[in-house]
Steps between C-alpha positions, in 0.01 A plus 500: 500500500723321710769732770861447404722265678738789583189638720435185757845464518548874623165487674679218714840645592318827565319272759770269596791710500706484848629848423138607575421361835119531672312831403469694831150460653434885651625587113835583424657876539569719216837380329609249800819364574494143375531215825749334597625239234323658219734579178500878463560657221613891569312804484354604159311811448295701198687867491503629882233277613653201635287134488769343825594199544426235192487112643590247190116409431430939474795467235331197341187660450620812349703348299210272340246791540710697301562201204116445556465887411704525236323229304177661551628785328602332237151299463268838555750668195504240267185532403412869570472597162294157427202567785184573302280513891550863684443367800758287489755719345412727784570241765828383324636881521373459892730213528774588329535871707442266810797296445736765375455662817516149697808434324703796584429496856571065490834605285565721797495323767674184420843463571827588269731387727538229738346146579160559296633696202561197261148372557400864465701533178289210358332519199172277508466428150339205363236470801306274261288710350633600245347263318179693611681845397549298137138422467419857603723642190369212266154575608268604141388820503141437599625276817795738626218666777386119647851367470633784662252488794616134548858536516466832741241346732747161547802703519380761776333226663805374542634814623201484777586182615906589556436821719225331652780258621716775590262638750505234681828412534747878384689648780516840387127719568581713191541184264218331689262830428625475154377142478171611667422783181635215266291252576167701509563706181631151302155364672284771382663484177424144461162589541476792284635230182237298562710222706474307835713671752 
């Protein structure tokens, strides 16, 4: 299954993206100031617990993380009542609690206010797959378990690939350690549906 469009496009501003400048080589500090000439967008936190200083690529990954997430959800419960294989039905309810949680914290920490908060405020609907979320609802009852391990693996593939992207390049450590347990859950996930990470 081929990775969407939207995905090597993103994968390339999160790697291009002048707001991000060079990664730090002695690793950066928790929540750093952004450099000089870097776009930053504010201070966003989760309850008391504040994230710092958000540079435009942070807010760019959040933002997509979280349309990323939310279309997961909607992929793992579509078909939760159609998934005949426990194992997999077990690893979908994995998923799905893993993003929830993911989600809040992302919803958190991006901006409501300020420079970043319309591309924070973006919906990411339509990342072209949903013609893969329309095969996964069409899918005959004795197909819905292979179909669905299809879609999932490509999609959090996908999601692998972003954050892996992100840890190169994000400014902020908390969004970059975010990327980090992204990208090696969506990994092992890949592997547990029977897909090539």
């Amino acid at each position: 299954m081929p990775r969407t469009p939207l995905v090597a496009v993103l994968a390339a501003l999160l790697l291009t993206s002048a707001c991000a400048g060079s990664p730090d080589p002695g690793g950066p500090q928790p929540a750093p100031a952004p450099p000089a000439g870097s776009t930053a967008v504010g201070s966003a936190s989760v309850g008391s617990a504040s994230v710092g200083e958000l540079s435009g690529i942070d807010v760019v990954f959040l933002s997509t993380m979280v349309g990323h997430s939310e279309r997961t959800l909607q992929i793992v419960r579509s078909s939760r009542d159609r998934v005949r294989d426990d194992a997999l039905r077990t690893l979908a309810a994995a998923i799905e609690a893993t993003e929830v949680d993911e989600l809040v914290a992302m919803r958190g920490w991006l901006p409501t206010t300020g420079p970043g908060a319309s591309a924070a405020a973006h919906h990411h609907e339509g990342h072209g797959d949903d013609a893969a979320l329309d095969r996964l609802r069409n899918a005959p009852a004795p197909d819905v378990d292979r179909v669905l391990r299809e879609v999932l693996a490509d999609h959090q593939r996908s999601a692998a690939d972003l954050a892996r992207a992100q840890v190169g390049v994000g400014r902020n450590e908390r969004v970059r350690d975010l990327a980090r347990r992204i990208e090696q859950s969506r990994t092992a996930e890949v592997e547990l549906l029977g897909g090539t990470p």
